[in-house]
C-alpha positions in Angstrom: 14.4 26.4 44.2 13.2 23.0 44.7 12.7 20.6 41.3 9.0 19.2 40.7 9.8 15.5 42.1 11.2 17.3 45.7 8.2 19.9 45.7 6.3 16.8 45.1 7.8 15.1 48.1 7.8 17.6 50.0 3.7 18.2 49.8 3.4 14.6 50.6 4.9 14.8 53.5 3.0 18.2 55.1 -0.4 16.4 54.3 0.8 13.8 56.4 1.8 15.8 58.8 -1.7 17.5 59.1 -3.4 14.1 59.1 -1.3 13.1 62.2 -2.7 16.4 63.6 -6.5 16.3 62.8 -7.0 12.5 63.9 -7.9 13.4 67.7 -10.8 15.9 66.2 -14.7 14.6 66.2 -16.1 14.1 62.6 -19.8 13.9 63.7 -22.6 15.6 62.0 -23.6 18.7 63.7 -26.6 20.0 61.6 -29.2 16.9 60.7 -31.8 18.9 58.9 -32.2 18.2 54.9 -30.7 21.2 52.8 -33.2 23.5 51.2 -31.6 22.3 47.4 -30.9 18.1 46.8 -28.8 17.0 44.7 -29.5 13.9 42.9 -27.2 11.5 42.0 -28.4 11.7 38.1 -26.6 15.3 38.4 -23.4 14.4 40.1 -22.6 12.0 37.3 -23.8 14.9 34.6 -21.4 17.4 36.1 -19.1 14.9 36.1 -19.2 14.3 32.3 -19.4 17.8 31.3 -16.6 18.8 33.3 -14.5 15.4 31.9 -12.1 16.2 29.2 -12.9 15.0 25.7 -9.0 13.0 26.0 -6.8 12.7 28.4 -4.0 14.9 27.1 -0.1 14.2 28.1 1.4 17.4 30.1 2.9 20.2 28.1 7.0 20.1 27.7 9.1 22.9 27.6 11.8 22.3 25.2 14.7 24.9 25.6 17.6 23.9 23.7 18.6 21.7 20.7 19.7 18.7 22.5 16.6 18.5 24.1 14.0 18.5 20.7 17.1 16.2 19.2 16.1 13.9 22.2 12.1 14.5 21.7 12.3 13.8 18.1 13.9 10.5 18.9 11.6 9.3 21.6 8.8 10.4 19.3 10.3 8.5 16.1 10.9 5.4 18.4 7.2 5.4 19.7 5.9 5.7 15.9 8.2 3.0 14.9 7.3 0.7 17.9 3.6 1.1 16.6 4.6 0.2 13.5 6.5 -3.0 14.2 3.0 -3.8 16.3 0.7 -3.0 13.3 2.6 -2.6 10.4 -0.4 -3.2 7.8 -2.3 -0.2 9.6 -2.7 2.6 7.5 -3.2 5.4 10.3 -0.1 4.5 11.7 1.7 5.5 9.4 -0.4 8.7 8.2 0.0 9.6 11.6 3.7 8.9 11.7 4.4 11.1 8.1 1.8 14.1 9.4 4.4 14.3 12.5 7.6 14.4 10.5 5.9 17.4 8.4 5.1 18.9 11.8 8.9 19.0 12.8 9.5 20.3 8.5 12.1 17.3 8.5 10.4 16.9 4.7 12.5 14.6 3.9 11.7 11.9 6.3 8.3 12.6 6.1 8.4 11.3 2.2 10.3 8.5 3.1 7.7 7.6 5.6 5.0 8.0 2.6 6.9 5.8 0.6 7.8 3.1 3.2 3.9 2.9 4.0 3.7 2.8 0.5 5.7 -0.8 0.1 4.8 -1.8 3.2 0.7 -1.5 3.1 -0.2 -1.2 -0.2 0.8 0.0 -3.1 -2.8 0.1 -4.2 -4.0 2.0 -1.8 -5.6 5.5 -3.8 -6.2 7.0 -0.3 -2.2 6.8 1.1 -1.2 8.0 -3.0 -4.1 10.9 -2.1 -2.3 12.1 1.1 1.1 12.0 0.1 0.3 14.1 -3.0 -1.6 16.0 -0.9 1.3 16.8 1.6 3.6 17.9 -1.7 1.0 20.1 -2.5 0.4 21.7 0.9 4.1 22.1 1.3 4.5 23.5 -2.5 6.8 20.7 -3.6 4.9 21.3 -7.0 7.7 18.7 -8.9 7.3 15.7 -6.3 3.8 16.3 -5.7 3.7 15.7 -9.9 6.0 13.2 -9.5 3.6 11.3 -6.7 0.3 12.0 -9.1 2.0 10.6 -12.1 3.3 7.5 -10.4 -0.4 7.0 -8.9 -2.1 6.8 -11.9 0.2 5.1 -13.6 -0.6 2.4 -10.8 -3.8 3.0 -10.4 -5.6 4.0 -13.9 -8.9 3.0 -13.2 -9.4 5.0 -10.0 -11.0 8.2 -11.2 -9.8 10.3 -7.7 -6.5 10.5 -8.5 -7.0 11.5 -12.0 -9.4 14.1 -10.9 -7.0 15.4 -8.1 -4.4 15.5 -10.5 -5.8 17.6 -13.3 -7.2 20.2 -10.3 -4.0 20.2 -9.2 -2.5 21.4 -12.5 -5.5 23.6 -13.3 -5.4 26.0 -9.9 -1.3 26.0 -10.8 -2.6 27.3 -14.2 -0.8 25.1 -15.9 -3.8 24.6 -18.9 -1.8 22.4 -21.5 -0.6 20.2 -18.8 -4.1 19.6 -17.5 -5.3 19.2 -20.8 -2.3 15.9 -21.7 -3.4 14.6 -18.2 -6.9 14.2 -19.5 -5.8 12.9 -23.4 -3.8 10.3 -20.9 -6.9 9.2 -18.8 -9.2 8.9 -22.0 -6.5 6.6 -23.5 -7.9 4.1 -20.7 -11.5 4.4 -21.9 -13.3 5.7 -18.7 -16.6 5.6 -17.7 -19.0 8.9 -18.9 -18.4 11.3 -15.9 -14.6 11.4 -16.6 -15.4 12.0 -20.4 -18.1 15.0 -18.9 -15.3 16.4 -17.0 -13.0 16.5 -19.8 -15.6 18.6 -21.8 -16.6 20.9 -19.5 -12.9 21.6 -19.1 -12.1 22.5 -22.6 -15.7 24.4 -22.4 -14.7 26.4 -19.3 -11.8 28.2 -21.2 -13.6 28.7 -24.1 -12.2 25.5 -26.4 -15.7 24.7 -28.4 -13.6 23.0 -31.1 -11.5 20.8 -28.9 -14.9 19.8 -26.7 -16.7 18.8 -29.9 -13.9 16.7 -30.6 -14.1 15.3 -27.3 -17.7 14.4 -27.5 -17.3 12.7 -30.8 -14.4 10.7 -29.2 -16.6 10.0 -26.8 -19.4 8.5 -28.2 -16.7 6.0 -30.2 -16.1 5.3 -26.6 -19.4 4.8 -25.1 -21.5 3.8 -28.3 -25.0 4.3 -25.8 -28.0 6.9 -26.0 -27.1 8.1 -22.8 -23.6 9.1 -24.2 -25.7 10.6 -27.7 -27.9 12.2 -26.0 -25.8 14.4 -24.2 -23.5 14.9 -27.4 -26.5 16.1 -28.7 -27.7 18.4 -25.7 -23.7 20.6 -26.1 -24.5 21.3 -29.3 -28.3 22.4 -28.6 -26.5 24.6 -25.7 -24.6 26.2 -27.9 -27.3 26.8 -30.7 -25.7 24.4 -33.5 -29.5 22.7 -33.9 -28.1 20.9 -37.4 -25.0 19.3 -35.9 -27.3 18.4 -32.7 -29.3 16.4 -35.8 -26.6 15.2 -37.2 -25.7 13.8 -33.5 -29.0 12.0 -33.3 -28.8 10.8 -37.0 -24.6 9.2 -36.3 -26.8 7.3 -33.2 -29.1 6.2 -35.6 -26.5 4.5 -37.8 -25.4 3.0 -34.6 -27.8 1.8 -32.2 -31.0 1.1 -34.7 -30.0 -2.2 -34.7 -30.1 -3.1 -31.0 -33.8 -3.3 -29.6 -33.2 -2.2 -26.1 -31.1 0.9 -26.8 -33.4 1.9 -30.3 -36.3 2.6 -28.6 -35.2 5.2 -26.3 -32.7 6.6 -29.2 -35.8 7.5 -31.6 -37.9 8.9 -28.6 -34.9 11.2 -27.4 -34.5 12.2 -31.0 -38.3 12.6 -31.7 -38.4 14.5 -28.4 -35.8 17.0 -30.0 -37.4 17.4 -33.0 -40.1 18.7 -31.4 -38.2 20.8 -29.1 -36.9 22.7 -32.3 -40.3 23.4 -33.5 -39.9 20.6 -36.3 -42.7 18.7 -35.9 -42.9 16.5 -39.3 -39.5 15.5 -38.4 -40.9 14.1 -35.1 -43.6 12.4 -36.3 -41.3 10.7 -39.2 -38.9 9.6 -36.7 -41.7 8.1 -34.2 -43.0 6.0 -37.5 -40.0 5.5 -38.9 -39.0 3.8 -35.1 -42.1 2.0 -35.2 -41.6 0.5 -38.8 -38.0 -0.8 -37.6 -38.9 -1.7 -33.4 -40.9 -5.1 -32.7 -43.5 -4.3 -31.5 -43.4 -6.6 -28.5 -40.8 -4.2 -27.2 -41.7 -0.7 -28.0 -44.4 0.1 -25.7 -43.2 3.0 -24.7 -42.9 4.2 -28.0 -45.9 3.4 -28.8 -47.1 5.8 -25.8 -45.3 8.7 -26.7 -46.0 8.3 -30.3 -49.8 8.7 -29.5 -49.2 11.8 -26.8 -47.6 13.6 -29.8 -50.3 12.9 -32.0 -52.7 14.6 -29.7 -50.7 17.2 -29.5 -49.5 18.3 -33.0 -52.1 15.4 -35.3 -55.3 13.6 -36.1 -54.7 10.2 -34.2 -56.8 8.4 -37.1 -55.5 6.7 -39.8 -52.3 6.3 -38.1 -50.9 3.4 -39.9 -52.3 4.5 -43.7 -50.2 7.5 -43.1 -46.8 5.9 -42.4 -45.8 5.0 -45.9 -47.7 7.8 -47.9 -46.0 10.5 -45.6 -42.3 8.4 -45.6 -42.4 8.4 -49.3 -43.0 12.2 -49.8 -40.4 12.8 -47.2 -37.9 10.8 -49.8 -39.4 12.6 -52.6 -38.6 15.6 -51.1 -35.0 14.9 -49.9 -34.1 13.1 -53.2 -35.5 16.0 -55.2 -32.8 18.1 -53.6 -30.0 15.9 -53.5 -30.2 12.8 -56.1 -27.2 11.7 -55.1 -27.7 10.9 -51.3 -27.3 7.2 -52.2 -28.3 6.1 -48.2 -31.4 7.7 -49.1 -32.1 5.6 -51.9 -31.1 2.4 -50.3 -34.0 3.6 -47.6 -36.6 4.4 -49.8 -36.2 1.2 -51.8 -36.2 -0.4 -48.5 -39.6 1.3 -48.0 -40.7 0.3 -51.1 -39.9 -3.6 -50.8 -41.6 -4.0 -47.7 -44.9 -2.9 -49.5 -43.6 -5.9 -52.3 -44.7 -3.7 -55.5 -42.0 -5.5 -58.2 -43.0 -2.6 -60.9 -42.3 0.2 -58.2 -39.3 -1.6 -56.7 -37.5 -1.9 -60.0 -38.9 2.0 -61.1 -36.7 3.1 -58.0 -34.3 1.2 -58.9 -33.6 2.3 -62.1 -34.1 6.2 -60.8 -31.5 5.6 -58.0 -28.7 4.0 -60.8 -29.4 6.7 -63.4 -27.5 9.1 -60.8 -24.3 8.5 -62.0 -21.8 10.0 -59.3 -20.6 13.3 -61.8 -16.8 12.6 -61.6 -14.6 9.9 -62.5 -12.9 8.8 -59.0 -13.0 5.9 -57.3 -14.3 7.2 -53.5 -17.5 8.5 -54.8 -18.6 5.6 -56.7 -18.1 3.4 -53.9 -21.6 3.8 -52.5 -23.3 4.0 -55.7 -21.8 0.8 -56.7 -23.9 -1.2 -54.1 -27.1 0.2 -56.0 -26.5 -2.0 -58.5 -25.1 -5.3 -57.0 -28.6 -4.6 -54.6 -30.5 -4.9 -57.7 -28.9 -7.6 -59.6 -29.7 -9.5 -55.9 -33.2 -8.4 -56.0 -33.9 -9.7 -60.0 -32.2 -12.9 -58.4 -33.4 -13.5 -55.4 -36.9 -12.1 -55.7 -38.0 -11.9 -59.1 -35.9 -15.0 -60.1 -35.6 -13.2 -63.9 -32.3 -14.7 -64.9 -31.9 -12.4 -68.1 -32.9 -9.2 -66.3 -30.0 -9.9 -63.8 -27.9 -10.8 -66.2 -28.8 -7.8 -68.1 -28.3 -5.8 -64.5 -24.9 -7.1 -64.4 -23.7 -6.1 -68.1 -24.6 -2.9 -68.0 -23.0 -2.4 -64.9 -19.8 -3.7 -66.0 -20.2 -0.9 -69.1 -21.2 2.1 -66.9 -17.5 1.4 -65.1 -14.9 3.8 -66.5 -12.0 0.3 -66.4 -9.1 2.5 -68.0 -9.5 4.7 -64.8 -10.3 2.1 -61.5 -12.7 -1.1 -61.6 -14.4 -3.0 -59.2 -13.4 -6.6 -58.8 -16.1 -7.4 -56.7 -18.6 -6.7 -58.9 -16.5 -9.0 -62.0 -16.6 -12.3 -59.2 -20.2 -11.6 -58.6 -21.2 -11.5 -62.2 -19.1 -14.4 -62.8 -20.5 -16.3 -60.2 -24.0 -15.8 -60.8 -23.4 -17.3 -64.4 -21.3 -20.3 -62.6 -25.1 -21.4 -60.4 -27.1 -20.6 -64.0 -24.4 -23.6 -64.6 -22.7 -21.4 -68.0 -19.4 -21.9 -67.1 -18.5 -20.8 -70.9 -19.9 -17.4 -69.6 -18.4 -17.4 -66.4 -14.9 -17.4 -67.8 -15.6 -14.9 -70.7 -16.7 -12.4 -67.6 -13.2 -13.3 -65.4 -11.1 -13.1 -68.9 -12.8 -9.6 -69.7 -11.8 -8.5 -66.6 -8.3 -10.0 -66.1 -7.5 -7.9 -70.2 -9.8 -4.8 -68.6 -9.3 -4.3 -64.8 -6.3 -7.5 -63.5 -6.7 -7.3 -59.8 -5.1 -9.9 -57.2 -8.2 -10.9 -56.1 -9.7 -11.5 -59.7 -6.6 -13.9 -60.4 -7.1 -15.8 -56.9 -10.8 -16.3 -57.8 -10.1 -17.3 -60.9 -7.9 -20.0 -60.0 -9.5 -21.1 -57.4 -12.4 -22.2 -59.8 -10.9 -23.1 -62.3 -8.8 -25.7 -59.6 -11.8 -27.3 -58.3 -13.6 -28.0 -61.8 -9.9 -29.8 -62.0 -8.9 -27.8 -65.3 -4.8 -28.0 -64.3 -3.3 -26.2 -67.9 -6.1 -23.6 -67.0 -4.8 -22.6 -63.9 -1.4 -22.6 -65.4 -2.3 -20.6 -68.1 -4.0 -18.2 -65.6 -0.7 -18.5 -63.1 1.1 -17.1 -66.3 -0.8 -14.4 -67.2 -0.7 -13.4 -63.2 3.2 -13.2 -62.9 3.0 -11.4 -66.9 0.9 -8.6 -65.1 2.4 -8.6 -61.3 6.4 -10.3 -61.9 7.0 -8.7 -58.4 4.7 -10.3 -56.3 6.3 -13.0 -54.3 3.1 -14.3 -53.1 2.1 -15.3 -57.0 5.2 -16.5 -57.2 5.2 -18.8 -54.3 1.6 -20.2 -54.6 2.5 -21.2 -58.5 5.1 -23.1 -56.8 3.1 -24.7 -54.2 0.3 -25.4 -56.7 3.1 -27.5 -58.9 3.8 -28.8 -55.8 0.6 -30.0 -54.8 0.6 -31.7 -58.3 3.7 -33.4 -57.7 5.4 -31.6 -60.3 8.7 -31.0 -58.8 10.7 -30.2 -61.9 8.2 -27.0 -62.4 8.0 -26.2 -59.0 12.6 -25.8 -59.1 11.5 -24.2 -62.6 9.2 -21.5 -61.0 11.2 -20.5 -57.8 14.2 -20.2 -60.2 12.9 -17.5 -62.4 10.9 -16.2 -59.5 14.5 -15.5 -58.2 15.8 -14.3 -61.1 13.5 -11.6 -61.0 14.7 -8.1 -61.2 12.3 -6.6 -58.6 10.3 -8.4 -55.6 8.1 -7.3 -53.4 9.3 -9.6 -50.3 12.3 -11.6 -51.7 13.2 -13.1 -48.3 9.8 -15.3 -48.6 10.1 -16.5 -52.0 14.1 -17.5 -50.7 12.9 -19.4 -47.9 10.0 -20.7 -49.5 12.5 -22.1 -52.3 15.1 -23.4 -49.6 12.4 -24.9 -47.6 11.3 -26.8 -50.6 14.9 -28.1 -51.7 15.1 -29.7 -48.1 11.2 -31.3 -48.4 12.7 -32.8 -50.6 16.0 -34.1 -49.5 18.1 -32.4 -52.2 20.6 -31.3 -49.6 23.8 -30.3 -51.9 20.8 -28.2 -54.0 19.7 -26.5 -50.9 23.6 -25.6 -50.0 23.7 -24.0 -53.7 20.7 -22.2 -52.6 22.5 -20.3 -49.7 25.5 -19.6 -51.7 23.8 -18.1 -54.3 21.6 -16.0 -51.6 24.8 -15.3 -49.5 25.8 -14.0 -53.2 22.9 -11.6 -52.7 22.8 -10.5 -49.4 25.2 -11.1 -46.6 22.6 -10.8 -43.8 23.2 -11.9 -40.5 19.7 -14.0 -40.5 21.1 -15.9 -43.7 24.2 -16.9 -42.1 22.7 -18.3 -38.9 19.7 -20.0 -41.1 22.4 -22.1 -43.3 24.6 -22.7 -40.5 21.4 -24.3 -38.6 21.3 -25.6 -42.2 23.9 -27.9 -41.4 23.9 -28.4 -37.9 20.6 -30.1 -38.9 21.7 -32.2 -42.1 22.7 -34.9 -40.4 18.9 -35.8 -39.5 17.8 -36.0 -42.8 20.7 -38.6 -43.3 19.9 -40.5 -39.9 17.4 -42.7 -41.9 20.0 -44.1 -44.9 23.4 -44.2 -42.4 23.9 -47.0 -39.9 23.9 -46.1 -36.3 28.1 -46.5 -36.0 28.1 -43.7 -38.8 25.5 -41.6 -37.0 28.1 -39.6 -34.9 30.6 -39.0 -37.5 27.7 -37.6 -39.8 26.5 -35.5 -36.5 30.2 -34.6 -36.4 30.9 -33.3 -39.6 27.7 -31.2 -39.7 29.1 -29.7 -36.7 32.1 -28.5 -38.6 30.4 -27.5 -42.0 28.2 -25.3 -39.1 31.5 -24.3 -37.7 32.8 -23.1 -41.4 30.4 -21.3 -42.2 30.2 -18.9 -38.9 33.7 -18.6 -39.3 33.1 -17.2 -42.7 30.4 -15.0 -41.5 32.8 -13.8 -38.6 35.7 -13.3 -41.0 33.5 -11.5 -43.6 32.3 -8.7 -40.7 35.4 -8.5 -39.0 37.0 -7.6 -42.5 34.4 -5.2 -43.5 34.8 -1.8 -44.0 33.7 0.1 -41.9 33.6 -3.0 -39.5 30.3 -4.5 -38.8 30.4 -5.1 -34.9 26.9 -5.2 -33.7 26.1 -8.2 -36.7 29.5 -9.6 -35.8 28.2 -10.0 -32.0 25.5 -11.2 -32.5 26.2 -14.1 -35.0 28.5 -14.7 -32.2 25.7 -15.0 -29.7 23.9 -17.5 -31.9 27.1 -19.7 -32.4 27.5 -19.6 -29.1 24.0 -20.9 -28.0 24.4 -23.4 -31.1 27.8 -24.8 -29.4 25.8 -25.2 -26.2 23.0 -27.0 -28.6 25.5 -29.4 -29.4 25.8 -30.6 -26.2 28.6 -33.0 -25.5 29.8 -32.6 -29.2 29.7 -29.0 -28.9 32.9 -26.8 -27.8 31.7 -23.4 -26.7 35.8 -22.0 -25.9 35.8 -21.9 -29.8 33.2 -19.2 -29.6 34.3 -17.4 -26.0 37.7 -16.5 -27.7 36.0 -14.5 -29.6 33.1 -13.1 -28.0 33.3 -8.8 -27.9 32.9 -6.7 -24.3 30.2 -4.1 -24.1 31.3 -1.2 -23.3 28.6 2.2 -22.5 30.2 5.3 -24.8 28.6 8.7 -25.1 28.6 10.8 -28.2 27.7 14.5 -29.2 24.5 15.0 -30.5 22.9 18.2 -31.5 19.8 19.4 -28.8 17.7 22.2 -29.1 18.8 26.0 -29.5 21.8 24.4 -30.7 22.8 22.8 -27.4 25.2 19.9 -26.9 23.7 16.5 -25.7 25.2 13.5 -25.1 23.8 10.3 -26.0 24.8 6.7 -25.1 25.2 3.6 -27.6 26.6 0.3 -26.9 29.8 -0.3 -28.4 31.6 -3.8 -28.7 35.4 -4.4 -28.3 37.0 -7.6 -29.9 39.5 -9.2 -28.6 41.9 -8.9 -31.4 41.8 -5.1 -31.3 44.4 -3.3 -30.2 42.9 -1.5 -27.0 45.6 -0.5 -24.8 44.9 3.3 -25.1 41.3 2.9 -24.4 42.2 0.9 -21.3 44.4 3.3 -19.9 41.5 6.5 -20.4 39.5 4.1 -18.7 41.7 3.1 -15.8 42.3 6.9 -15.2 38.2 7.3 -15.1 38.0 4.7 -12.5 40.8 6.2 -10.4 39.6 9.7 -10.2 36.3 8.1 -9.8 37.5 6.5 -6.4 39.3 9.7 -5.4 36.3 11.8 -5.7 34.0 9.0 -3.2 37.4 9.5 -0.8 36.9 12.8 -0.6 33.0 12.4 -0.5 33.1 10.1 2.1 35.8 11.9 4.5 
């Protein structure tokens, strides 16, 4: 049996064999006469294309044994890596290279070929992150295909593909609750309105209405738009809930009637659904209301659809009489069922002062404050509360009647229950409308009332503060005492008495006030009045004062902050001495501030050391700040003092309790001092590192 390259041979040499044979015969034409059927050369060259092959295909190979697919795959992997070398930054390369490898089900070096196209391309690429997660899936790696997804978008956030082809993923493996904290994950970036959609109809395909609402009201915090409304809106028409679609259209309202562009096609959207539910009053309040509110310069559309609807449902005449007439009765009506909808008052006095009737402003006035919120707690009155400071503005802006305002203001200050909460804005405003009639005398009968009635921190600040500029000093003392009598825990009184003696120059009082400010049994944030006091002490060069300072906190607290702040203390007295010592005496000053530093980390390292139980992680790391103080110190310092004593970390794992009651291990940090006797420990470890290297031996042979 010959092999194909002597067969080969062989056929070459019996055609030339018959060549040699045939060369004697004649080759002239015997028949000249045309053939009945020509054929042109247009249809050579089309039989020849449609017989061509659509690529020129390499011969089929019969592999028989092991060793030779062994030496296909290599040939194979060396082409594939030869391309790459030639193109390494081209993508089909390597998709090409990674599809061949899942061919032969060598898995594993088809992901490593993802992942090496992955560095070596782009990392950024959504399209390679789409096919490698899409060759987990196919291959039911469900963990790495997760794995892949999860890295993606964690790369990637903003490209909505992989999200999407992640959550499908997760959904046809019916895993629901993972879907579901993929999505809360991809609304945590804020997308654009189709990936909010999707989220929505997801919860509403298996039957979540609740969770889709909540989704929808999430995501018009999102995407504050009509667009984003208006579809809110059209889920809850869907499913029949025509109030909460109103309620919808009325949260847009509150929203978007302040920005012209987006306002116009709100109100039409929600007169247009209005009139969809049959409610056409509501419509044609909205469309007047819209056009009260919306220049008129840019609602021309409006202004359209507003007359369609009128020839629909209404008598186009008269038009503009009928806007305020109808508006009020719709108030009447609302208010005459709910009296205490305060928004609704605020808009129907808005009606009311465009029309600039003072009788009927004030008459709605005085109806909308005689609904006294029924009980006595703070979050109802909150609203109501504005009534009145609107109308004290109104007598004093508009009407310019000083006593009515002033009258507007007392009552108000009556009708609060003080025993049970207050209002201190409404106390400042009172007060300061007396201070521009120029009563000062009244001013400060309205801020004493309130600090005896209602003391509140911003009352006192006020207080002060006016009292300061008018330049009335004891005042403000007097004030600054009867502050700390009320509040004798608030550091920030504390400190700003200080700085206002301060300000004065008063330095005696100032030491005076941070001394019983520290005294104090209680504070509220003690560490600020302490360094405010300390930072004084050294304004002022009282160095020996400042020292008594730290003792007396170090007396308090041993904190490892503290010990570090006076040390730096010292390190740095010598510039505050640079001025008054001559220039010879300048590095002996620098030198013993060095060792008064030194002292007092030794104390700090000797108190944690012999604590009990032993503090080591505050004992390291006032070591790590004396250490990077030494190197501070430059040729002065000596950082061996400090590296004698610095602690090893060392990783230690201890028993924790899991769930079901299962043992977990969890890892700290431990330190080990120098001075500690440690020999045992070394000796566990040392047998841990042996069997350690006798188990890679073993591994390895």
């Amino acid at each position: 049996m010959l092999s194909g390259e002597d067969s080969d041979r062989k056929l070459g040499y019996m055609n030339r064999n018959d060549a040699e044979v045939q060369l004697p015969r004649t080759t002239g034409v015997k028949n000249k006469t045309p053939a009945p059927v020509q054929i042109t050369a247009e249809q050579i060259l089309r039989e020849a294309r449609e017989r061509h092959d659509a690529e020129i295909r390499q011969p089929m190979q019969t592999i028989t044994n092991s060793t030779e697919l062994s030496e296909y795959r290599l040939r194979r992997r060396k082409d594939f890596e030869d391309q790459i070398r030639r193109g390494r930054c081209n993508t089909q390369i390597w998709v090409r290279y990674a599809q061949w490898e899942e061919s032969q089900m060598d898995y594993a070096r088809a992901r490593s070929v993802w992942e090496r196209a992955l560095e070596a391309v782009d990392y950024k690429n959504h399209t390679l992150w789409v096919k490698y997660a899409e060759f987990e899936m196919k291959n039911k790696f469900v963990d790495f295909a997760r794995n892949v997804w999860d890295r993606a978008v964690t790369i990637l956030p903003r490209v909505d593909q992989l999200w999407n082809e992640y959550i499908y993923m997760e959904e046809k493996l019916g895993n629901i609750v993972g879907a579901r904290e993929i999505f809360e994950r991809w609304m945590n970036w804020s997308p654009d309105q189709k990936a909010w959609l999707c989220f929505t109809k997801f919860e509403v395909r298996y039957g979540e209405i609740y969770r889709a609402r909540s989704i929808y009201q999430r995501f018009v915090l999102c995407h504050p738009n009509v667009s984003a409304y208006t579809r809110y809106a059209k889920f809850e028409m869907k499913l029949g809930q025509v109030e909460l679609a109103r309620k919808v259209f009325e949260c847009a309202e509150k929203e978007l009637a302040y920005d012209d562009e987006e306002a116009e096609i709100l109100f039409v959207e929600f007169a247009e659904f209005e009139e969809r539910c049959k409610e056409v009053e509501r419509a044609r309040l909205i469309y007047k209301f819209a056009l009260d509110r919306i220049p008129k310069e840019r609602a021309e559309t409006l202004y359209s659809k507003f007359v369609a609807f009128e020839k629909r449902y209404g008598d186009k005449e008269g038009i503009e009489d009928a806007i305020v007439s109808k508006t009020k009765i719709q108030y009447e009506d609302e208010l005459r069922k709910n009296p205490l909808n305060y928004d609704l008052w605020f808009d129907y006095i808005g009606l009311e002062e465009t029309l600039k009737n003072k009788d009927r402003i004030r008459e709605i006035y005085e109806r909308a404050i005689a609904n006294v919120p029924p009980a006595q707690e703070k979050r109802y009155w909150r609203r109501y509360i504005y009534l009145w400071i609107n109308y004290a503005l109104y007598e004093e802006i508009e009407t310019e009647d000083v006593e009515r305002t002033r009258s507007v203001y007392r009552e108000c200050l009556k009708l609060i229950p003080h025993t049970k909460f207050s209002f201190g804005k409404i106390w400042l405003l009172a007060a300061q409308y007396e201070i521009r009639q120029l009563n000062l005398t009244g001013a400060r009968q309205i801020l004493g009332n309130a600090i005896g009635k209602a003391p509140k921190n911003k009352i006192f600040k006020k207080y002060i503060e006016i009292e300061f500029r008018l330049g009335n000093i004891d005042r403000c003392r007097k004030i600054y005492e009867r502050y700390l009598e009320w509040s004798p825990e608030n550091c920030y009184a504390w400190r700003n008495y200080a700085e206002f003696e301060m300000s004065l120059s008063e330095t005696e009082r100032a030491r005076a006030i941070f001394e019983l400010a520290i005294s104090q049994p209680a504070l509220d944030m003690p560490e600020l009045l302490w360094k405010t006091y300390i930072d004084f002490e050294i304004s002022e060069g009282e160095l020996e004062r400042t020292r008594v300072l730290y003792e007396r906190l170090l007396g308090r607290t041993k904190h490892c902050k503290v010990w570090v702040s006076f040390a730096k203390f010292e390190a740095s007295a010598a510039e505050h001495k640079e001025d008054e010592e001559e220039e010879e005496d300048a590095i002996e000053c620098k030198k013993d501030s060095i060792r008064r530093a030194r002292a007092i980390f030794d104390r700090a390292n000797t108190y944690y050391k012999d604590s009990t139980p032993e503090l080591k992680e505050e004992r390291a790391t006032l070591l790590e700040d004396w250490l990077n103080m030494e190197t501070e110190f430059g040729k002065l310092g000596d950082v061996s003092v400090v590296q004698s004593k610095l602690p090893k970390k060392l990783k230690k794992r201890k028993p924790t309790s899991g769930e079901a009651g299962s043992t977990e291990y969890e890892e700290y940090i431990d330190y080990l001092f120098p001075e500690e006797s440690h020999t045992t420990n070394l000796k566990i470890l040392e047998a841990a590192y042996n069997w350690k290297k006798q188990k890679v031996v073993k591994a390895g042979e």
